[in-house]
Backbone as numpy.savetxt, mean C-alpha at the origin, in Angstrom:
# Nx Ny Nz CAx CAy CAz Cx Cy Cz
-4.21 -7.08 9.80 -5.28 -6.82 8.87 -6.59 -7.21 9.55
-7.43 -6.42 9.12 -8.58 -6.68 10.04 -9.74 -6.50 8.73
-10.62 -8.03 8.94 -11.98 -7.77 8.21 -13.20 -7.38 8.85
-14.38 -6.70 7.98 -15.59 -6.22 8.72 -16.43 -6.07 7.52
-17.39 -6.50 7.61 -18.39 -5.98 6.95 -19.09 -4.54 6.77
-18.95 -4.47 6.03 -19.24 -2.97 5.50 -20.39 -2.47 4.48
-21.80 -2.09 5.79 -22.91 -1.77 4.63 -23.36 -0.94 3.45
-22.22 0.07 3.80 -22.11 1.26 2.61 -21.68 0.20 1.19
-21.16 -0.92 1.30 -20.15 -1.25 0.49 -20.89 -2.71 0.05
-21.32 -3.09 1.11 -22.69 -4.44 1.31 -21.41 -5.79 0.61
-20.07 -5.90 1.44 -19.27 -6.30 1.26 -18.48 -6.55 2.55
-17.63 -7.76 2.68 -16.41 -7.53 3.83 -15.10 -6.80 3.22
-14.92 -5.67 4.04 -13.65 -4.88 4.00 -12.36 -5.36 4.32
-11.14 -5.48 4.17 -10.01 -5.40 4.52 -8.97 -4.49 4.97
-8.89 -3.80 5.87 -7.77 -2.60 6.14 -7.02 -2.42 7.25
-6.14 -1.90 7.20 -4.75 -1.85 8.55 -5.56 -0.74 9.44
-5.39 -0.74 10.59 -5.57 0.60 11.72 -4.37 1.28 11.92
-4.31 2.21 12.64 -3.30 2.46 12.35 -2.06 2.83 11.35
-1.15 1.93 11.81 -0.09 1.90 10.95 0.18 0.15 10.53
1.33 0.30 9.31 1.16 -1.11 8.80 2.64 -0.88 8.11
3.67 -1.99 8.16 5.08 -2.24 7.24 5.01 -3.22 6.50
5.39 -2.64 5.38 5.70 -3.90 4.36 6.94 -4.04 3.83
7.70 -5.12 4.01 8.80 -5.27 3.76 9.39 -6.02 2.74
10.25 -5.75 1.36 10.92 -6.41 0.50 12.11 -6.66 0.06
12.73 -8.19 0.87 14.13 -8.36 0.46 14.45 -8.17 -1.16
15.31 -7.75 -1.33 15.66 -7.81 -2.81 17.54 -7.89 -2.79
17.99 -8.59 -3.35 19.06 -9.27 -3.76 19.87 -8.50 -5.07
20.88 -7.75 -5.31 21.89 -6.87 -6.22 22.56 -7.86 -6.54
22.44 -8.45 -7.86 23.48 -8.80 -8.10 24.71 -8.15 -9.60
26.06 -8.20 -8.54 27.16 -7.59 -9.12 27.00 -6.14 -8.72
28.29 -5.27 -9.29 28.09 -4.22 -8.85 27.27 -2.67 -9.47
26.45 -3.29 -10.52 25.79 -2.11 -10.97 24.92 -1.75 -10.12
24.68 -0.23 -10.79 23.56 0.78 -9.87 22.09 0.32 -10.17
21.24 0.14 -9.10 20.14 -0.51 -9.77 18.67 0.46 -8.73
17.56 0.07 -9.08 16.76 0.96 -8.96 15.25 -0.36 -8.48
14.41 0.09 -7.42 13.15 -1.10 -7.19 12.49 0.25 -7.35
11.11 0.42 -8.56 10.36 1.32 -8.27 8.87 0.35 -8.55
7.86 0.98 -8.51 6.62 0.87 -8.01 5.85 1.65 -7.86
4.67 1.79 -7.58 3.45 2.47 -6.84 2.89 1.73 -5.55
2.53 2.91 -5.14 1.42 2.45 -3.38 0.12 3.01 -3.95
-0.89 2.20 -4.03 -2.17 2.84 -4.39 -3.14 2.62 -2.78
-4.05 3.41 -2.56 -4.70 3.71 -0.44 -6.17 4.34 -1.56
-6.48 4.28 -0.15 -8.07 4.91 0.04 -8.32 4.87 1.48
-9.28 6.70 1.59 -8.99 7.11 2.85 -10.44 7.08 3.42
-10.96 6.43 4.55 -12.36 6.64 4.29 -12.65 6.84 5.95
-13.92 7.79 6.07 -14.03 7.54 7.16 -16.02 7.00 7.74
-16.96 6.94 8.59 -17.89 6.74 8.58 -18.57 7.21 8.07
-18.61 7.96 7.23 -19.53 9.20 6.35 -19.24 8.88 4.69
-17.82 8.61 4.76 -17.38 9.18 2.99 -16.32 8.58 2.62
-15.75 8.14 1.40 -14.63 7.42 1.30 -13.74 8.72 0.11
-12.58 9.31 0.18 -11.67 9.74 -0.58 -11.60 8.84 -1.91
-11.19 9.61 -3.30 -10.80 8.31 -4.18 -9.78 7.86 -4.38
-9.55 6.54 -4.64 -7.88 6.05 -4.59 -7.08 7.13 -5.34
-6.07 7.03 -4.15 -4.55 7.92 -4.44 -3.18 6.51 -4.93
-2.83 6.72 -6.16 -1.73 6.33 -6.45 -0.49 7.41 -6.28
0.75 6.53 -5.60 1.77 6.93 -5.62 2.61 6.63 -5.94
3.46 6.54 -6.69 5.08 6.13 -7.54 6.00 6.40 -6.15
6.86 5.33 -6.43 8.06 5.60 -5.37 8.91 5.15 -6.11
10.91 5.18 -6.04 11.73 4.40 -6.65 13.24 4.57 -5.41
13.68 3.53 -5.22 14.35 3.20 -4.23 15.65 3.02 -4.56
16.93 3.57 -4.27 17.76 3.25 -5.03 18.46 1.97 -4.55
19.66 0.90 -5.16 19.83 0.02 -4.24 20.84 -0.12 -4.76
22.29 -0.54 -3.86 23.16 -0.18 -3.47 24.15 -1.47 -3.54
């Protein structure tokens, strides 16, 4: 993660370059079918203009 100040924003920023993993143990217990869902919410910006946040739903099945 990398911070910077940002005058469009007249704030310090936080954001990955690149690419970035996030990882979550999660623990089943017994043998039912079970489900981790969520959203990923981003914003895409570049020196000119920022996109508006994109939410995304995901659901994972687990086993």
């Amino acid at each position: 993660m990398k911070t910077e100040f940002d005058p469009n924003f007249k704030s310090d920023m936080k954001f990955y370059e690149s690419n970035v993993s996030f990882v979550q143990k999660i623990k089943v217990k017994g043998k039912a079918n079970a489900q981790a869902k969520g959203t990923v919410e981003f914003m895409v910006c570049d020196d000119h203009q920022c996109l508006p946040p994109t939410e995304v739903p995901f659901t994972v099945s687990l086993k």
